[in-house]
N, C-alpha and C positions, 0 to 999 in steps of 0.2 A: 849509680848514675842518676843525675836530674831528671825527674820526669818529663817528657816529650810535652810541650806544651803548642808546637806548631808542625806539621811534617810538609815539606815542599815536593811534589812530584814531578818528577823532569824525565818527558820521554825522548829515548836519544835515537837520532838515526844522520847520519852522514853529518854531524858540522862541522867537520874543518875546525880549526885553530881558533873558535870562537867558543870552544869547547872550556877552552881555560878560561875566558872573561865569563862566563856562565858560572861555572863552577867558583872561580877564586870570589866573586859576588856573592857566593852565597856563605863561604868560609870566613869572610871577613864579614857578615852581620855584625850589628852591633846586638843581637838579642842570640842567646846562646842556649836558649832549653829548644833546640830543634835536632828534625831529623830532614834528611835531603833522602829522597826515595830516587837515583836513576834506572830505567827502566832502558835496556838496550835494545830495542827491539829492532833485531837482528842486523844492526849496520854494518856493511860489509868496507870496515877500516880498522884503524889500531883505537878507537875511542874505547876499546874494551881496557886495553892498556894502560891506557891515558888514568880513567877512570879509578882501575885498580893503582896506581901509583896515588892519587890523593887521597883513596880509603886507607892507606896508609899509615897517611898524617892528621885524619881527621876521623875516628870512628862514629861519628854523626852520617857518613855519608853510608848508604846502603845501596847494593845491588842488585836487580833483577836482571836475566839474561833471557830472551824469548827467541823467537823465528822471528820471522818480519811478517807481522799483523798489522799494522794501522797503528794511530796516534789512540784512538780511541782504546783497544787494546792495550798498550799500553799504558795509560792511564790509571785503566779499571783495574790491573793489576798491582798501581801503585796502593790507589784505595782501598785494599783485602787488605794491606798489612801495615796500612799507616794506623800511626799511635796515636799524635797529635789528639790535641780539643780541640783545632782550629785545620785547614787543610788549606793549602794553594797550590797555583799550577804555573811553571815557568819552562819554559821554551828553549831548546838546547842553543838557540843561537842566538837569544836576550840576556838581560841581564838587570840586576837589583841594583839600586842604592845602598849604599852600607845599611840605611836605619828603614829601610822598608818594612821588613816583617815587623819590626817594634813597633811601627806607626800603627799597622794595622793591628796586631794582636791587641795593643794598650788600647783601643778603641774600643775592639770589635768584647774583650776582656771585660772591663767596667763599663762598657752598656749592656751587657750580656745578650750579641747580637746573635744573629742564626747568618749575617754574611753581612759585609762589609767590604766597600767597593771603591777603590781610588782611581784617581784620575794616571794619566799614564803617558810615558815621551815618544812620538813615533817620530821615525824618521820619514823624512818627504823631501821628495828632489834636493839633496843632500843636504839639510836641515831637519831642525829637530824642534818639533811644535809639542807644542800641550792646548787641548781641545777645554771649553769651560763644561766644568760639573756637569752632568744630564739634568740631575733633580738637586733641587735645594739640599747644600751641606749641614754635617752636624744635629741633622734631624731624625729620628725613628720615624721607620715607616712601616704602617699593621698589613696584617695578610691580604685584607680590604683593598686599600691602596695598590699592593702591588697585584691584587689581579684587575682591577680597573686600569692601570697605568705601566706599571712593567710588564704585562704580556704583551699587552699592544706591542709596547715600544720593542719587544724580542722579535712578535712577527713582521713588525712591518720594515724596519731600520737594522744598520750594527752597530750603534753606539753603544748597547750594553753584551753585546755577542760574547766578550772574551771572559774567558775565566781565567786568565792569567793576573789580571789585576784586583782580584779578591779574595776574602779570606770565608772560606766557610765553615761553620760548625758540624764538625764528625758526625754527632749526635743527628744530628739535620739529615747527611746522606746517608747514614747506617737505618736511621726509624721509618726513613720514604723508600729506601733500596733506589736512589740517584747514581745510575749508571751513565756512561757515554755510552750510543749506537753503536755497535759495532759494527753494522752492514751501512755506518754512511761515511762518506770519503769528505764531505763536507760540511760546514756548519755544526758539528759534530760538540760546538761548544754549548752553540744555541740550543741545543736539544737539552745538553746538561740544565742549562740555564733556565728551560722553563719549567723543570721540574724542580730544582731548586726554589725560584722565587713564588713557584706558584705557590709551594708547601711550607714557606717561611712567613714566619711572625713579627720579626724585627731588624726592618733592615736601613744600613745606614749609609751613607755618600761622604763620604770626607774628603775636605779642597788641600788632597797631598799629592803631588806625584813623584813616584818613586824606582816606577819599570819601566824600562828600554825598552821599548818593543823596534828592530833594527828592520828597516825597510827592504824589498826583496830586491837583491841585485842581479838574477835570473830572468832570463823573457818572460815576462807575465803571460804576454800573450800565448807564448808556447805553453808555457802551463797549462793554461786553461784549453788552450783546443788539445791538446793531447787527454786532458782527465773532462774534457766538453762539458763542464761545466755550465754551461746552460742548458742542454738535458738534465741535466741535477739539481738546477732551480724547477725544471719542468715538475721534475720527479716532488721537491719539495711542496709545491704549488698544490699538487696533489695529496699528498699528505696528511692523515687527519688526525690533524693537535688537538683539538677540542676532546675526543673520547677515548683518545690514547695517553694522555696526561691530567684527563677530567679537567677539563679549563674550564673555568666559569663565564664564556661568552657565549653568546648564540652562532648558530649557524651562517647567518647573514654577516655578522661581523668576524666572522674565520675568514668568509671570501672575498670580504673588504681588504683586510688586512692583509692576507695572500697575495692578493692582486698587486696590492702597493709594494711587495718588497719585489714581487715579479717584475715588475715596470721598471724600478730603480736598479734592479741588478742588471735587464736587459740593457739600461742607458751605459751604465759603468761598463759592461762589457763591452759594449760597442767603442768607447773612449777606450778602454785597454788596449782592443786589438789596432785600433786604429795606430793611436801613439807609437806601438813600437818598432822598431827599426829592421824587423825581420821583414818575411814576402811578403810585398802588400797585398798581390794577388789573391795568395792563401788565408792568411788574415781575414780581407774583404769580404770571399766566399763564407768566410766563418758567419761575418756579422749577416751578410743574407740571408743566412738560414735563421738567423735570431729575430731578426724584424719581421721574416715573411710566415714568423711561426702563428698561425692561427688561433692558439690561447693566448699569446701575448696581445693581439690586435684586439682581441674581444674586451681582455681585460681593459686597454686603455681608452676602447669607446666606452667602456661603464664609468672610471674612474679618472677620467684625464682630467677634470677640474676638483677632485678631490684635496681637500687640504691637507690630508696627510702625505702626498705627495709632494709636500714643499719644493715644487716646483720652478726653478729659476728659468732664466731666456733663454739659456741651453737645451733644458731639458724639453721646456715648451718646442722650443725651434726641431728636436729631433724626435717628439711624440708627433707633431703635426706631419713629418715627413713618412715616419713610419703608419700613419693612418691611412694617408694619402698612397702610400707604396711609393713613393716620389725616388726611384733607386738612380734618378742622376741627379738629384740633391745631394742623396746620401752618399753616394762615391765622391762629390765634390767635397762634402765635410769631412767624409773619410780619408781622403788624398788630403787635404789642407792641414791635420790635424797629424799624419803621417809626415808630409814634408816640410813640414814648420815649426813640430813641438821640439819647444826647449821648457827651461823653469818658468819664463817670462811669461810662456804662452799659455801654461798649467796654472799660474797666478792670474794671469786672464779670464779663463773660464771659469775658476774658480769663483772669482769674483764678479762675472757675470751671472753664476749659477746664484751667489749668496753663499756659496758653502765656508768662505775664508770669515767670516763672522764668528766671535764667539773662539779663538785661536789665536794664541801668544806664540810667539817665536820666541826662544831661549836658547841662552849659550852652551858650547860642546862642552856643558858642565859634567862633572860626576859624582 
């Protein structure tokens, strides 16, 4: 058999019938020295079945069978017995382009990259956007670089969060021992992510995209108050990157950068639970506890005009309320944004925040 020149890890848990556009995407590559590592962590459906009917027809595909651990767990399991020189991570309810992995191996290959990172299709209020490059294409960039500029950009933002749309070098995660958290339920990637790029030498952005990333068609908002997720940014807030992944910033600028993702996650959160269509009551109570959270107020009296805060009239309009405690403001943007959101309205803010900048809309291509 051809040598393993890429291994995909895919952790599976509950997805329904999207199981097959996941899988048949990966069997129709157009590059063929691969291995597909699924990793069942413990889904209580027939994807066991599923699974085993395509390892069938394709001995590329391998199986792990666990308890139900986490995403992270399952991961880390992929990564003990993947082959590959090159490694990626895809999502049991996404899906590739035929010539994804080619694009990236052929790059990441003849530049002899340590990770290589492409651009990627999300779906949004039933469209399908592509976001422009973070950092200049086609360029190597040294260890240098990416601790001056890609750790920032990990703790403060999610544009570079996912490991789904990159290819990393084995050698990379075997010589640094690059595990996922096992004891985090979130961001679980970003954690990957800063010990990757902190300990890479050569890394490169290419203007391809090629992964589906499928938009969540589940109550967001339930999600998130049920796994309260804003005690988990608390919990992150707290955290210390700097001497647990030896990051080369100072102290001062961990609590910069902390602060900034803290503010931007509390704003999003409040726009999730607001938007959706469940109790608004219940909801509401949620976002009150997020605004009238006491590390959050402190952080945005220190940081509220900070530029890494790319701040639009949105976000101004609901840091100024939350400073003020202004909670019949905030119920009135909350009720408005609950009784009124459609696509029109999400295109609105968008575009009053500045975030629709720098974002192509493309056709339900494949």
């Amino acid at each position: 058999m051809e040598k393993v020149k890429v291994s995909i890890i895919i952790p599976v848990y509950k997805p329904g019938n999207l199981i097959h556009e996941c899988v048949t995407s990966l069997i129709n590559q157009s590059f063929k020295s691969t291995e597909f590592i699924f990793v069942n962590d413990g889904s209580p459906d027939n994807v066991q079945e599923i699974l085993n009917d395509y390892q069938k027809k394709d001995e590329r595909i391998k199986i792990i069978e666990q308890e139900n651990q986490g995403i992270s767990v399952a991961r880390n399991k992929g990564l003990q017995i993947a082959k590959g020189e090159y490694i990626g991570f895809l999502d049991n309810d996404d899906y590739y382009k035929d010539n994804f992995i080619e694009k990236l191996y052929s790059k990441a290959s003849k530049c002899q990259l340590d990770i290589v990172v492409s651009r990627t299709i999300e779906g949004r209020d039933g469209k399908k956007i592509i976001k422009a490059p973070i950092f200049e294409t086609n360029k190597i960039y040294n260890q240098e670089f990416s601790h001056k500029n890609f750790i920032k950009n990990l703790l403060t933002e999610e544009s570079l969060f996912a490991v789904w749309n990159k290819l990393y070098k084995r050698e990379l995660i075997t010589q640094y021992n690059i595990q996922f958290p096992s004891n985090r339920e979130i961001e679980e990637d970003c954690m990957f992510n800063l010990q990757a790029f902190n300990n890479s030498k050569r890394i490169m952005f290419i203007d391809y995209y090629g992964y589906y990333y499928r938009e969540v068609s589940t109550s967001e908002s339930r999600r998130f108050i049920e796994r309260d997720l804003f005690t988990k940014a608390i919990e992150k807030y707290n955290f210390d990157y700097k001497s647990t992944y030896n990051l080369e910033i100072n102290k001062e600028e961990e609590e910069r950068f902390k602060s900034v993702r803290l503010i931007n996650r509390a704003i999003y959160l409040t726009f999730i639970c607001s938007k959706d269509n469940a109790n608004f009551n219940t909801n509401y109570s949620y976002v009150k506890s997020i605004v009238s959270n006491p590390i959050l107020i402190n952080a945005m009296k220190t940081y509220k005009h900070d530029p890494l805060l790319k701040a639009g009239k949105y976000n101004r309009i609901l840091i100024n309320i939350i400073l003020k405690q202004n909670y019949i403001k905030l119920r009135i943007i909350c009720f408005s944004i609950y009784k009124f959101y459609t696509q029109s309205v999400s295109e609105f803010l968008r575009n009053l925040n500045g975030t629709n900048k720098n974002i192509e809309l493309i056709l339900d291509e494949k």
